[in-house]
VEXDREN-2710 file (C-alpha; in Angstrom, 1 decimal):
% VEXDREN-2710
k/r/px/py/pz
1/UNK/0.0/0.0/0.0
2/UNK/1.5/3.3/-1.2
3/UNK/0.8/6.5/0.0
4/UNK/1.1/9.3/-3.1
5/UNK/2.6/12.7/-2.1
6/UNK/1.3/15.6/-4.3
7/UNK/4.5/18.2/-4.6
8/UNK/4.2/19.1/-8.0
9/UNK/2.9/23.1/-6.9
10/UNK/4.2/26.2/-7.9
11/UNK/4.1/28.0/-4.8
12/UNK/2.9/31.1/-6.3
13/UNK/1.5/32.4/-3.4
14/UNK/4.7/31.0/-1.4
15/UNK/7.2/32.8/-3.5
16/UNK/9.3/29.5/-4.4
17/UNK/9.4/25.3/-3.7
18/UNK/7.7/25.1/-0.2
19/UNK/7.6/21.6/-0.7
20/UNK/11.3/21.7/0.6
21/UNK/11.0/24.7/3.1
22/UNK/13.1/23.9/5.8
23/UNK/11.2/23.6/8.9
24/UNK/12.7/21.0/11.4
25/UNK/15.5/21.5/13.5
26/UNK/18.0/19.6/11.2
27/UNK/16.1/21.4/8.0
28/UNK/13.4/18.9/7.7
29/UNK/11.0/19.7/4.7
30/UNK/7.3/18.8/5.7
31/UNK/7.4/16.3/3.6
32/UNK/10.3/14.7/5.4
33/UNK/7.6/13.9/8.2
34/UNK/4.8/12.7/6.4
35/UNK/7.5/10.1/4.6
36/UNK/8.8/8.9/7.7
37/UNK/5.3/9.0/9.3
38/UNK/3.7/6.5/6.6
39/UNK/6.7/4.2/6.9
40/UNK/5.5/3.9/10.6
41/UNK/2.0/3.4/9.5
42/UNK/2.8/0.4/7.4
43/UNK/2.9/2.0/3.9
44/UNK/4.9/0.6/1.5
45/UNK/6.3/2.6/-0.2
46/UNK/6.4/6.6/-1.5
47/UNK/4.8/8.2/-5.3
48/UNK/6.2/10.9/-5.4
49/UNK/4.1/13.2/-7.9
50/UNK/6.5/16.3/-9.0
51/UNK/6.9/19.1/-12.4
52/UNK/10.3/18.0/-14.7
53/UNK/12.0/20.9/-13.8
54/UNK/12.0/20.0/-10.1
55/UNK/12.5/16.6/-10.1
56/UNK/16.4/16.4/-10.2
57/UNK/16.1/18.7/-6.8
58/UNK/13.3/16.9/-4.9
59/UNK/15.5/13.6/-5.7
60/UNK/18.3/15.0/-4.0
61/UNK/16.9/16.1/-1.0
62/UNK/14.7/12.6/-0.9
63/UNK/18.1/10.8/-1.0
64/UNK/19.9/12.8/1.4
65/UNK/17.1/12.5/4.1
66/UNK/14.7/10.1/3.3
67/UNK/15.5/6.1/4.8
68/UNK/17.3/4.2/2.3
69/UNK/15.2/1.7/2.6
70/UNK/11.9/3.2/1.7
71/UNK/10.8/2.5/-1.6
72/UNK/10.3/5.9/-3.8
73/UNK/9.1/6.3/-7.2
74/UNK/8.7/9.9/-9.0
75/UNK/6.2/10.7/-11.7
76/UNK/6.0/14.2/-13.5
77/UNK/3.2/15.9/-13.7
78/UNK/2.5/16.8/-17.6
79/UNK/1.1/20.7/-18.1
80/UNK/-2.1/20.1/-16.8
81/UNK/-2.8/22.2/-14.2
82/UNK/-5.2/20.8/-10.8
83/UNK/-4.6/18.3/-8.1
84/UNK/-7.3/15.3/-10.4
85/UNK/-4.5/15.9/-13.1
86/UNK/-1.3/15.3/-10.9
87/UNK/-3.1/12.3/-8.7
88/UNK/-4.0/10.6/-12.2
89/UNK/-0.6/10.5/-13.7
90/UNK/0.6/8.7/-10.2
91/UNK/-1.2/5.6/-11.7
92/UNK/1.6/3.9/-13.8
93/UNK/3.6/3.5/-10.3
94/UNK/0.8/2.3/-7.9
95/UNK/-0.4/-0.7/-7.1
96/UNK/-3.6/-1.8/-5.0
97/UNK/-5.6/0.6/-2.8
98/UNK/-3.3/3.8/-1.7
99/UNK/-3.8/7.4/0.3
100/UNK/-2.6/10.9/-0.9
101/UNK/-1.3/13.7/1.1
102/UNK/0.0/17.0/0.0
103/UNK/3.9/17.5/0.3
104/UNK/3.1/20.9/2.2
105/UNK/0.8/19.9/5.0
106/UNK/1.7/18.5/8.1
107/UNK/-0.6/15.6/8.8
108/UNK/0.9/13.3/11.7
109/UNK/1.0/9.6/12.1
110/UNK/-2.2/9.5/14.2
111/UNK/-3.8/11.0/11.1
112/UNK/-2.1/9.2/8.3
113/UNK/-2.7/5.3/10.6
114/UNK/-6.7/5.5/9.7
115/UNK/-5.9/5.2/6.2
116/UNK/-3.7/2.5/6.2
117/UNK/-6.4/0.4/9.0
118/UNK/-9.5/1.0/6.4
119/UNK/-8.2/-0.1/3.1
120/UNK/-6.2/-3.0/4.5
121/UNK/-9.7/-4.7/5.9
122/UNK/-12.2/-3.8/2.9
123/UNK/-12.3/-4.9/-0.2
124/UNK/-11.8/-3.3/-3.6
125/UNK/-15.8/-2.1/-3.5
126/UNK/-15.3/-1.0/-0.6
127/UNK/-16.0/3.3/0.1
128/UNK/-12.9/5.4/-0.3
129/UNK/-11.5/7.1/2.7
130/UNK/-11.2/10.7/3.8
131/UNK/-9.3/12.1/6.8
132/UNK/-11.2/15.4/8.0
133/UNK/-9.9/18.0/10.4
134/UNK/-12.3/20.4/12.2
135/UNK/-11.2/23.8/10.3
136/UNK/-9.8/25.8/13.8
137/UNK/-7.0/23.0/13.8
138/UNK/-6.0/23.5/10.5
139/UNK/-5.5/27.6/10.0
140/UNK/-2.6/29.5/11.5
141/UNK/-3.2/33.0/10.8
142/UNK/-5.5/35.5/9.9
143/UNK/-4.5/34.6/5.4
144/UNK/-7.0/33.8/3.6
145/UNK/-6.5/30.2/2.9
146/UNK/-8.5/27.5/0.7
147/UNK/-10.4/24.3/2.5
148/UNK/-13.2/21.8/1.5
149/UNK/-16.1/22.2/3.6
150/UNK/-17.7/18.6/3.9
151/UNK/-21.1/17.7/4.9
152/UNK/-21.5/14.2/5.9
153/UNK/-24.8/12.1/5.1
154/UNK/-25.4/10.0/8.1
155/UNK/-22.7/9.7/10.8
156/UNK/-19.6/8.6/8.3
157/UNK/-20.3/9.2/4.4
158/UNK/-19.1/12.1/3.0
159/UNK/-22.4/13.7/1.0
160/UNK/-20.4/16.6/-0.5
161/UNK/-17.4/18.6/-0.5
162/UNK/-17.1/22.3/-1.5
163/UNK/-13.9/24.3/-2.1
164/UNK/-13.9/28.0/0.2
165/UNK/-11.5/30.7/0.7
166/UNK/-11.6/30.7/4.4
167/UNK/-10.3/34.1/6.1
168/UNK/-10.3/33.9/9.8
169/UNK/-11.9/37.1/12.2
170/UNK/-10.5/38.6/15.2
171/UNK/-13.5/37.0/17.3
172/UNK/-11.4/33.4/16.2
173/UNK/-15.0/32.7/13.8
174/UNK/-14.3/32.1/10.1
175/UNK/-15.5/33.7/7.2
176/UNK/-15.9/31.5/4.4
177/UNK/-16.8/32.3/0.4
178/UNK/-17.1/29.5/-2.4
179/UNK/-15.0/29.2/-4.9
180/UNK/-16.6/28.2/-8.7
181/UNK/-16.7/24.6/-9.0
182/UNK/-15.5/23.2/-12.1
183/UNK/-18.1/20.3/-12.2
184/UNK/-21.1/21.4/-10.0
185/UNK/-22.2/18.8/-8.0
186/UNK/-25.9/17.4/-8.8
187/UNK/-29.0/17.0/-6.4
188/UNK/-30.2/20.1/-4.2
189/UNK/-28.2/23.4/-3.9
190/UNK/-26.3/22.8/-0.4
191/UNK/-25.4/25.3/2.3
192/UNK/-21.6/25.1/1.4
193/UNK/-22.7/26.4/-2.3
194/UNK/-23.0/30.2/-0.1
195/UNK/-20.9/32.6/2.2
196/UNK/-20.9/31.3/5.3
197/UNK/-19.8/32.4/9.6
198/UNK/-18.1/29.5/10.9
199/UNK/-17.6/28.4/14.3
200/UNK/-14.5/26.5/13.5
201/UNK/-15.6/23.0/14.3
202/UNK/-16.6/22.4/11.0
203/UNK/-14.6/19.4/9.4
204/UNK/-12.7/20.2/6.4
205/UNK/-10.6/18.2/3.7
206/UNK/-7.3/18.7/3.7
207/UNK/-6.2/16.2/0.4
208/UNK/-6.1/13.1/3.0
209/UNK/-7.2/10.4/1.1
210/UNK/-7.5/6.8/1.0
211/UNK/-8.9/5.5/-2.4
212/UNK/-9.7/1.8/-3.6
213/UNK/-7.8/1.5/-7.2
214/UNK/-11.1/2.4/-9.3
215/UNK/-11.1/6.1/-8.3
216/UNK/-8.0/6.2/-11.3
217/UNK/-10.7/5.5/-13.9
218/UNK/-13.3/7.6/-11.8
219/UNK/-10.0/10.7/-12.1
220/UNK/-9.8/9.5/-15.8
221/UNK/-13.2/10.1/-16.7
222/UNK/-13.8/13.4/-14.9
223/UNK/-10.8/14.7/-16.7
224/UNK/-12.1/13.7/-19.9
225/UNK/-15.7/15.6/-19.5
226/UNK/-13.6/18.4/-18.0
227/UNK/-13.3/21.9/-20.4
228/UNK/-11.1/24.2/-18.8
229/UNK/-12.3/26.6/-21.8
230/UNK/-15.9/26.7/-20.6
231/UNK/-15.4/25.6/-16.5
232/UNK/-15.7/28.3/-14.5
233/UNK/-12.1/27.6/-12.8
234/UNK/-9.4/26.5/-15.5
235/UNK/-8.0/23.4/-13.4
236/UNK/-10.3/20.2/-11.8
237/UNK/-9.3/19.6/-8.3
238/UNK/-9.3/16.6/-6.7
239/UNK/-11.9/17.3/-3.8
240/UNK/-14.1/18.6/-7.4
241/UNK/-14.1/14.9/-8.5
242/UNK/-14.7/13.1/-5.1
243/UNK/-17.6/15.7/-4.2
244/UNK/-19.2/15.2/-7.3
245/UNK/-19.1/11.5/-7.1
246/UNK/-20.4/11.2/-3.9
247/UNK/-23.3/14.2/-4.8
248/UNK/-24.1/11.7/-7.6
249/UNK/-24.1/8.7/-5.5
250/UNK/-21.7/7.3/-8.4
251/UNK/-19.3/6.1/-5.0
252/UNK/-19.2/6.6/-1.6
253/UNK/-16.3/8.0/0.6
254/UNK/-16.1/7.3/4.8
255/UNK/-15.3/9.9/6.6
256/UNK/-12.5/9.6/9.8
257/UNK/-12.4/12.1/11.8
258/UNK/-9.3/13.5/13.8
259/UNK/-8.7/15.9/16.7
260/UNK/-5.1/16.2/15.8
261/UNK/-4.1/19.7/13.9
262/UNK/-3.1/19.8/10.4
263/UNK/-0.4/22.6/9.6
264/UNK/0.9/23.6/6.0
265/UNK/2.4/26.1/4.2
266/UNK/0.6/28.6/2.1
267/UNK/2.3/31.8/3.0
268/UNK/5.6/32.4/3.6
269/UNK/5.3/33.6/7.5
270/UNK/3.6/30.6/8.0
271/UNK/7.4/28.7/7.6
272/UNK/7.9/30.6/11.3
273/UNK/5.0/28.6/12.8
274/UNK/5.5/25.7/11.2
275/UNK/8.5/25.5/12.6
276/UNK/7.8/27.0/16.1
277/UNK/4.8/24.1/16.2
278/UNK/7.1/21.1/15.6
279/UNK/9.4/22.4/18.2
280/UNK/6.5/22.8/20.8
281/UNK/5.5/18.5/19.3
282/UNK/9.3/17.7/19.2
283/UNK/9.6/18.8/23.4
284/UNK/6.4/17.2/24.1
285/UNK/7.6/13.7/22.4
286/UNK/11.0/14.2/24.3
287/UNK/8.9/14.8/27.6
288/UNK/6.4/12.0/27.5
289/UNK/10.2/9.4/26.4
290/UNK/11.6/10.8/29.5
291/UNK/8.4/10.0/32.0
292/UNK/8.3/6.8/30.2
293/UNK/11.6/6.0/31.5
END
């Protein structure tokens, strides 16, 4: 069982690669932790989705402080832009069922361990698997970042995802505004498809997947009835795919639910608190070893 990292982004917003943004205490990329976290978890082995022009970099870095004896594969991502483009040209190196993560968010081996329990014990028709965080434990400052809002049917399935810029207030509530969905989901108009005062508890995707192997022809279709000419936003997103297949009822997606935080890098202040919260995890580990005995 693989786990695929998506760190093929531009960074625009960044201002260069923050997949390898130092931020541990040795210069530990985020990425660094989410490799050596699924190697704990029982994956396999690492896809490694990247652009050509960044591969030869990523590789070096992967060598230098990755465990030799994790498995890695890279893929490129071809000029397609959107997160259902990058996860589809992953299939060629996986095998069986396999998660995703993004190579710039911080997840944590208590989020990443769900995954790997779920697809082990069902069976290929069994739901995919999503790993929500409530939205306070997932922004750091007061930037407008991007989550998907989900609304669960029943107490597990995931009935729809939606896309928001999420700006938090001073009162520690959270503006959120929709973005234009590429492929608008079907059945009735939902509360995520407004502006919306959140409380914070909300859950939200953060690109933590688990997925049975037919969500690559599920990716390939959607990307074949996609027209970035005529959608409203020019790239398909994977969260756009699995909320419109759920919507449809075309597949269904269990929902896990975690109390741990979930820190990335969108900005570059946020590198500062990245940093400054895996120091604050780092003494608490080193604490709770030392009571241990």
């Amino acid at each position: 069982m693989q786990l695929v990292i998506l760190a093929a982004g531009h960074g625009r917003r960044f201002g260069g690669l923050k997949q390898l943004a130092p931020v541990g205490p040795g210069g530990e990329a985020i990425m660094d932790y989410t490799a050596l976290a699924a190697q704990a978890c029982g994956f396999s082995g690492i896809v490694l989705v990247v652009r050509e022009e960044i591969r030869a970099e990523v590789a070096q870095h992967v060598r230098r402080r990755w465990p030799s004896g994790l498995p890695v594969e890279y893929v490129c991502q071809p000029p397609v832009p959107g997160t259902a483009a990058a996860l589809l040209c992953s299939r060629p190196a996986v095998t069986g069922p396999f998660g995703v993560a993004n190579a710039d968010d911080l997840y944590g081996e208590a989020a990443l361990r769900p995954i790997v329990e779920l697809l082990a014990s069902g069976t290929d028709s069994s739901p995919h698997v999503l790993v929500a965080y409530h939205l306070s434990q997932t922004v750091l400052t007061a930037a407008t970042v991007t989550r998907g809002l989900c609304e669960l049917g029943g107490r597990t399935l995931l009935r729809r995802v939606a896309e928001h810029r999420v700006t938090r207030r001073d009162d520690g509530r959270f503006d959120a505004v929709p973005l234009a969905q590429a492929a608008p989901p079907e059945g009735p108009r939902s509360d995520l498809a407004r502006p919306l005062l959140l409380s914070g508890e909300e859950l939200v995707s953060m690109n933590l997947f688990g997925f049975r192997p037919r969500l690559y022809e599920e990716l390939d279709d959607a990307l074949r009835r996609f027209d970035p000419e005529t959608a409203e936003r020019p790239e398909l997103l994977l969260p756009d795919v699995v909320g419109s297949l759920v919507a449809s009822g075309s597949d269904q997606v269990a929902v896990v639910t975690t109390e741990n935080r979930c820190i990335g890098i969108t900005h570059r202040e946020d590198v500062t608190l990245v940093r400054e919260e895996i120091a604050r995890e780092s003494a608490h580990l080193d604490a709770l070893r030392a009571a241990r005995g």
